[in-house]
VEXFI-326742 format. One record per residue: residue in three letters; x, y, z of N, C-alpha, C in turn. Coordinates in steps of 0.05 Angstrom, whole numbers, plus 5000, padded with zeros to 4 digits. Atoms other than C-alpha are relative to their C-alpha. Layout:
alaXYZXYZXYZ/...
// end
This chain:
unk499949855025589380483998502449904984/unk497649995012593880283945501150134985/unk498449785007599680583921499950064975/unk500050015024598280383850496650194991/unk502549885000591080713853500650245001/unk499149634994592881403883500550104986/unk499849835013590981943847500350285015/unk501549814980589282473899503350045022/unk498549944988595282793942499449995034/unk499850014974595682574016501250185024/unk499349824984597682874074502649895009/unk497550245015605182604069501150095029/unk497749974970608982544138502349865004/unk497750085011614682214110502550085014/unk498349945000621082224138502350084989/unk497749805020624782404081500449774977/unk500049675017624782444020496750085018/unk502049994981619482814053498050264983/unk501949835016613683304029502150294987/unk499049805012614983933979498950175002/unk502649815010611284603974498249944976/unk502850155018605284413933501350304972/unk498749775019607585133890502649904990/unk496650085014614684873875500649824980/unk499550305018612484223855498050124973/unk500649945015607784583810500950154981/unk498449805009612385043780502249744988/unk498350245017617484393766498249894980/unk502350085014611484163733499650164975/unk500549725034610084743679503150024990/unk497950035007617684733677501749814993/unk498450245003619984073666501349894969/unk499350035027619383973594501650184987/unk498149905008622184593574500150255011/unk498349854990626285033623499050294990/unk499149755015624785753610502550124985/unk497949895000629786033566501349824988/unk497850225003633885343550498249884981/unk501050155021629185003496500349725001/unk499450334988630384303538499250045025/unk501450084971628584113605502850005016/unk498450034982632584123663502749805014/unk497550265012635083493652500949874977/unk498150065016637883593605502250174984/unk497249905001642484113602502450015007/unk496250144988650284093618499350195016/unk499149884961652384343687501750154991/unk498549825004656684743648498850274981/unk501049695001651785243612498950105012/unk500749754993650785893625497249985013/unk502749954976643385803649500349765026/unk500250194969644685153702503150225017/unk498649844979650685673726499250185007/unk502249794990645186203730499149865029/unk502350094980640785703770502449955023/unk497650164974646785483820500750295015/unk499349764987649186223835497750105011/unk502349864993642086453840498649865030/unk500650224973640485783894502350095025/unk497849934986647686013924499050285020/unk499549714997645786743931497049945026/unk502050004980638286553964500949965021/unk499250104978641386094014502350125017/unk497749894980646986594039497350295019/unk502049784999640487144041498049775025/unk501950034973636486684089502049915022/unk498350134974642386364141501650265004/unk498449874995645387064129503849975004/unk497450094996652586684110502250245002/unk497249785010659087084119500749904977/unk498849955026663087214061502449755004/unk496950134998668986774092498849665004/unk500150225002664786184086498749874970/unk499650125029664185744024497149785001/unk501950225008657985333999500249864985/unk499550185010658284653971497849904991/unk502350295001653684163936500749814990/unk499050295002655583473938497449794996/unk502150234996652682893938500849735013/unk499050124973652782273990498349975025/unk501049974979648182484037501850065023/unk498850054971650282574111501849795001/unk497650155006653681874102502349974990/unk496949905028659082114055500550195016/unk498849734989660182734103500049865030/unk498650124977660582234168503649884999/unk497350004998667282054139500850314984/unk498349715008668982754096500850125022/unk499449844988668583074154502550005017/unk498150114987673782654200502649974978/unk499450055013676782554137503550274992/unk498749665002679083294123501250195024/unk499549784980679083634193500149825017/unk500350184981680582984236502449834991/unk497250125011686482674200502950155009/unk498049874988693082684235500550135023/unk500749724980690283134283500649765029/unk499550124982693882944360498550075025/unk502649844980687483284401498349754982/unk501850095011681682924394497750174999/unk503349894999674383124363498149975026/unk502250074979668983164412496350034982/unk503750105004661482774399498550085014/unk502049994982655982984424497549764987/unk501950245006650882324423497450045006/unk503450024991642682434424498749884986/unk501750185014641781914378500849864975/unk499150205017642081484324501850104969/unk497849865022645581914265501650105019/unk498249964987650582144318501349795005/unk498150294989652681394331500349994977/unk499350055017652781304267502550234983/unk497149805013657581974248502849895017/unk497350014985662381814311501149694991/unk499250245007662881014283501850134978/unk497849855027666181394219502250185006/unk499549834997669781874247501349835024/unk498850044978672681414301502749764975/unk498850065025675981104237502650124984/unk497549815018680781684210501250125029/unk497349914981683181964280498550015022/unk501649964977681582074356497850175011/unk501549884998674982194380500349935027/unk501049944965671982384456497149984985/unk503149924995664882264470499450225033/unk499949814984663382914499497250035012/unk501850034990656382654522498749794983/unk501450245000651781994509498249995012/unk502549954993644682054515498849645004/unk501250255004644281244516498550045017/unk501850074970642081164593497750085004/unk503249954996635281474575499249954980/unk500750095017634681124507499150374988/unk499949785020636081824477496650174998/unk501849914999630882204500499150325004/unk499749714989633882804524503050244979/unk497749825010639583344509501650075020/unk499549954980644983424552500450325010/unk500149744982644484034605502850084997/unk498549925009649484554600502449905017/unk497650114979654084294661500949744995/unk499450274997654283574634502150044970/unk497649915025658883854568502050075007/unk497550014994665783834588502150004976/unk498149995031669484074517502650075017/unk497349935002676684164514500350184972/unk500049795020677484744492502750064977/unk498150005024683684514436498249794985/unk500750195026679183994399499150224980/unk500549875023679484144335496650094988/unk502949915002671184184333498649775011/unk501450164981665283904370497549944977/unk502450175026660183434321497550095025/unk502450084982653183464340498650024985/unk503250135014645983274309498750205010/unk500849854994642083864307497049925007/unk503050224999635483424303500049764996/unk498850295012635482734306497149904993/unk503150115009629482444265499249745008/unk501150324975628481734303499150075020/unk501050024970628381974370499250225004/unk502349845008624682634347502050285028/unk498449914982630183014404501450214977/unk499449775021632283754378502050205020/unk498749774991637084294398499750214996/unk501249795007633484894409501550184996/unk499049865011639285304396503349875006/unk497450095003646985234390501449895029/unk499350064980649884854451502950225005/unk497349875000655585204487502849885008/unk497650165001662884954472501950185007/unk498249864989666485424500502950124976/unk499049935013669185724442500149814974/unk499550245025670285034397498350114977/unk501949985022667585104325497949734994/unk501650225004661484664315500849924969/unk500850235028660384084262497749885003/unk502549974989653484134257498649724975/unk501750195017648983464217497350145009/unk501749905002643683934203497949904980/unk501950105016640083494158497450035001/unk503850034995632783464190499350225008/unk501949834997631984134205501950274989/unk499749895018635984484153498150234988/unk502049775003632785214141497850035008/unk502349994982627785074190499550195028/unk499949774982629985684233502150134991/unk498149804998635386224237502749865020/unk497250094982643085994252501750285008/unk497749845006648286354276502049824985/unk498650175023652786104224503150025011/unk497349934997659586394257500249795021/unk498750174987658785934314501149794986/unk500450175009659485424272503250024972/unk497949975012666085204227499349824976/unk501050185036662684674176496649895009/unk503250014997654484594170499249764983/unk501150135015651884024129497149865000/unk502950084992645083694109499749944963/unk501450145027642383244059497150164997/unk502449715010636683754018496849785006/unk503250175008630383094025497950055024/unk502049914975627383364092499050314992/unk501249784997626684124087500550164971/unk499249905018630584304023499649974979/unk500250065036628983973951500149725004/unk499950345004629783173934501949955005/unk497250165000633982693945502850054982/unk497250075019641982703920501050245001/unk497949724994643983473942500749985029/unk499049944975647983524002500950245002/unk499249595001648984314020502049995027/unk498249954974655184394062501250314995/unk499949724992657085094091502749955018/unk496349954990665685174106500350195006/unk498349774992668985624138502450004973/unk498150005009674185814090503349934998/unk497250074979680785744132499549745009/unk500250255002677885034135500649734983/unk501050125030677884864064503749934997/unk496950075001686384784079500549725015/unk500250174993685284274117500349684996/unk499650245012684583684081502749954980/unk497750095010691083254061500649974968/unk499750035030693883223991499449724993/unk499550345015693182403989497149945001/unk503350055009685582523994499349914980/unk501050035020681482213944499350284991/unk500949795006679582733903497050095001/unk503050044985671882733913499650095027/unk501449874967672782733985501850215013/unk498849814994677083383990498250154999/unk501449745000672983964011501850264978/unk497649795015678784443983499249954962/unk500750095022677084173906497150034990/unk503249905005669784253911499850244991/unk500249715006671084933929500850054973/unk498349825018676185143877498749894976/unk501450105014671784803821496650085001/unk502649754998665485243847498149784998/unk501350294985662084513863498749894972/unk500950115027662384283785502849775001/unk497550174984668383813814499049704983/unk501450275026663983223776496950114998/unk503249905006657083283745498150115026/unk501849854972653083573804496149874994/unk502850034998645483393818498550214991/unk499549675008643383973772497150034997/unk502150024989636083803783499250065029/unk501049844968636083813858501550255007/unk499549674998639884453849497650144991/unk502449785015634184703805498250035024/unk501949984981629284543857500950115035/unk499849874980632384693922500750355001/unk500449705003633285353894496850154986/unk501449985007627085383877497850015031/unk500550094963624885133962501050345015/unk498049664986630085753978498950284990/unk501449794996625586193940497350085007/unk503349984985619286003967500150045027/unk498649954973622786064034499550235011/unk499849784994624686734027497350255000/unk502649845012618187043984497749825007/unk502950144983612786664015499649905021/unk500549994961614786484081500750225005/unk499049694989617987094095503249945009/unk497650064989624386844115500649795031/unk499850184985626886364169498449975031/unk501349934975624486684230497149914999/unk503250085004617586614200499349795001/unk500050285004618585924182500849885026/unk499350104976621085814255497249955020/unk503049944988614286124284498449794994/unk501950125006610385734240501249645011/unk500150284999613585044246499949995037/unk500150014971612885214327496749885006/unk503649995005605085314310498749734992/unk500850235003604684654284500849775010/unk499550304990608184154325499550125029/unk501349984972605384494391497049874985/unk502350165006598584234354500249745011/unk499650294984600783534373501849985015/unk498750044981604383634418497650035029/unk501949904982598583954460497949665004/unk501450234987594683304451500949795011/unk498850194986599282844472500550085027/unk499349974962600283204547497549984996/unk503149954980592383294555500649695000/unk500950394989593582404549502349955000/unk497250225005599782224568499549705015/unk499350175003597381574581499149834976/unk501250175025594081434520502249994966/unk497950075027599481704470503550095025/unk496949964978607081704508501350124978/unk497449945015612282194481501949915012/unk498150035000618881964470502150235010/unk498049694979622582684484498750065024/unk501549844977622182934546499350374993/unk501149755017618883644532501850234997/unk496949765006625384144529501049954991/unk497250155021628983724477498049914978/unk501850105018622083604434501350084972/unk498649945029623883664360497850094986/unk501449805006619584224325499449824967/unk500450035013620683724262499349724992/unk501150355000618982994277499349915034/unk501950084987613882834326499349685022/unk500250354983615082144366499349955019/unk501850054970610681824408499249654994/unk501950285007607181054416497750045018/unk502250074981600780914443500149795022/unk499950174979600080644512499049754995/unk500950245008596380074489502049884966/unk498550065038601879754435498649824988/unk500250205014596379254414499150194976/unk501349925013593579884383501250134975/unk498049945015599480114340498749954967/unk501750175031597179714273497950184998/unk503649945009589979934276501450365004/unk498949714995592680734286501350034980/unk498849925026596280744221498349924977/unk501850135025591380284184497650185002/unk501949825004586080794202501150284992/unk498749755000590481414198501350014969/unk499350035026592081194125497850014986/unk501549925010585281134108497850245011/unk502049684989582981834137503550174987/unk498049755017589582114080502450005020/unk496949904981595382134140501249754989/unk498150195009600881684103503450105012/unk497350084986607881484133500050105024/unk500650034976606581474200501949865009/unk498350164979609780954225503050025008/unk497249974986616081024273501749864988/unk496750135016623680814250498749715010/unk500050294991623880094260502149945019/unk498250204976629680034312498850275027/unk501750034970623980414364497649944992/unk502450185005618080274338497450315004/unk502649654995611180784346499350134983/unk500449835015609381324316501550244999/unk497949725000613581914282497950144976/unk501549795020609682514251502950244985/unk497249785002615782924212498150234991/unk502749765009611583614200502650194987/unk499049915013616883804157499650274990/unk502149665013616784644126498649984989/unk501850055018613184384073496849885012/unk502850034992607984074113497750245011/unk501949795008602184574108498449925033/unk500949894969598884764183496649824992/unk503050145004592484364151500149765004/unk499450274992595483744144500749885027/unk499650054972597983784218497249975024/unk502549994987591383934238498149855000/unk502050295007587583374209501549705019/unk498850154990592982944242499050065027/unk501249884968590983304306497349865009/unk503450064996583383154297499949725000/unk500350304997584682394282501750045032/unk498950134973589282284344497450035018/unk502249974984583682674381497749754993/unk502650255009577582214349501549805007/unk500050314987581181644364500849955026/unk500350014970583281744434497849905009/unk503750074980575481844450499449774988/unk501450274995573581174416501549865008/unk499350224978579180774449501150015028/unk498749944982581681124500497549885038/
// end
């Protein structure tokens, strides 16, 4: 199918930017040209009137109403992605510091935060999932924190090797530093374990170019005066995250994600249930054949939001995407440094689209299996 043809909306399994609520995007749609209220479009109002500081407090106010934030922690929107917050983070709360951070490693955005972060001051790898090509999570006895590092990094989902943390590991008091990017409002946090939260908005939250970070307050001192100014958390804050022009589009829309969240999923818990409901769908067919499709996780570390597996036969790889593209399932294919297949069933992906994905794996098992 080509891309230039496509009229007709697919069944999008994208790793990110990755599908939207079909309602949100229709609602940007009737709204684009001209903004309720503003007599211009969205882009193209200043970040400094009164209605884009409506839409930012109002996105602020949803997202403290579904993670249930304390009061003593601060929300940011930057921009950078996760990459810009693999050094902020070491940057601000890692500088100077004569304790070292502690990594936790399950995969490939974790190697890539502790390479940044081994850059501004001393890190510990407080576990390394290499020796099983990152397949697992480590068990609670193999975490050995020291309980003065200043905080323990970890990848709440890692979208390559499809490996998830079904809930907050235990650090023995340490404040986490959580790269919540891939499964960002895709359940209920406790937010107190935790001392700084971040996540690029293109998986679960709005489009590309918002990064939503969540501070502890008594953190926001942290960072040195010879900081660039950009990459001071403390400045964001005190500038109420208008610090430079802001992404005032993917603000519109991820507050827009945060109210379809709350009033149409029902809130996170719901959205937990449901995204359970749909990656046990394939998950269920891949054990009835594990030798026809192989998961990558072992099954207590599966990731509720990207799906990785290859088929036992790798001549059949090619022909499984080239048919699975024309039966509507698009972006399929696995990262390129493993290879296979990755299904991301993102919140936005709709329990129908998972299901049709279901029915091809099934149909094609039985004719080549």
């Amino acid at each position: 199918m080509s891309v230039t043809t496509a009229v007709e909306r697919v069944h999008n399994f994208s790793a990110g930017p990755a599908v939207l609520p079909l309602s949100v995007l229709k609602q940007i749609q009737n709204e684009l040209l001209v903004l309720p209220g503003c007599g211009a479009s969205i882009l193209e109002i200043s970040h400094r009137s009164a209605q884009f500081i409506d839409i930012l407090q109002e996105a602020t106010q949803r997202l403290r109403t579904l993670l249930s934030i304390p009061e003593d922690y601060e929300v940011l929107y930057l921009q950078g992605g996760s990459r810009l917050q693999f050094s902020m983070v070491p940057l601000n709360l890692l500088r100077g510091s004569a304790i070292a951070a502690e990594y936790v490693l399950t995969g490939s955005w974790g190697l890539k935060a502790v390479a940044e972060a081994k850059k501004e001051g001393p890190v510990r790898i407080a576990w390394d999932g290499k020796s099983t090509h990152y397949d697992r999570l480590p068990a609670a006895d193999e975490l050995q924190i020291n309980n003065r590092a200043p905080f323990v990094h970890m990848t709440s989902n890692e979208t390559i090797q499809g490996v998830q943390f079904p809930s907050e590991p235990e650090t023995g008091g340490v404040p986490i530093v959580c790269d919540a990017s891939s499964d960002f409002l895709s359940r209920p946090l406790e937010v107190e374990r935790y001392g700084l939260i971040y996540a690029c908005a293109q998986k679960n939250a709005g489009p590309a170019g918002v990064t939503l970070v969540i501070i502890r307050k008594d953190w926001l001192g942290r960072g040195q005066e010879s900081l660039p100014g950009y990459l001071n958390y403390r400045l964001h804050a005190q500038e109420k995250s208008l610090y430079n022009t802001p992404n005032t589009f993917g603000i519109y829309v991820f507050g827009l994600v945060a109210k379809w969240l709350l009033e149409d999923v029902g809130g996170l818990a719901a959205m937990h249930e449901l995204n359970r409901e749909k990656a046990n769908l394939l998950y269920k067919v891949i054990d009835e054949s594990p030798e026809f499709f192989v998961a990558h996780a072992r099954p207590d570390c599966r990731s509720l939001m990207n799906v990785t597996f290859r088929l036992g036969n790798d001549e059949l790889h090619a022909d499984f995407l080239e048919q699975a593209a024309a039966n509507q399932l698009a972006a399929l294919k696995g990262h390129r440094s493993v290879g296979g297949i990755r299904a991301s069933i993102y919140n936005a992906m709709p329990v129908e689209g998972v299901a049709a994905l279901r029915d091809f794996m099934v149909d094609y098992r039985n004719r080549h299996g």
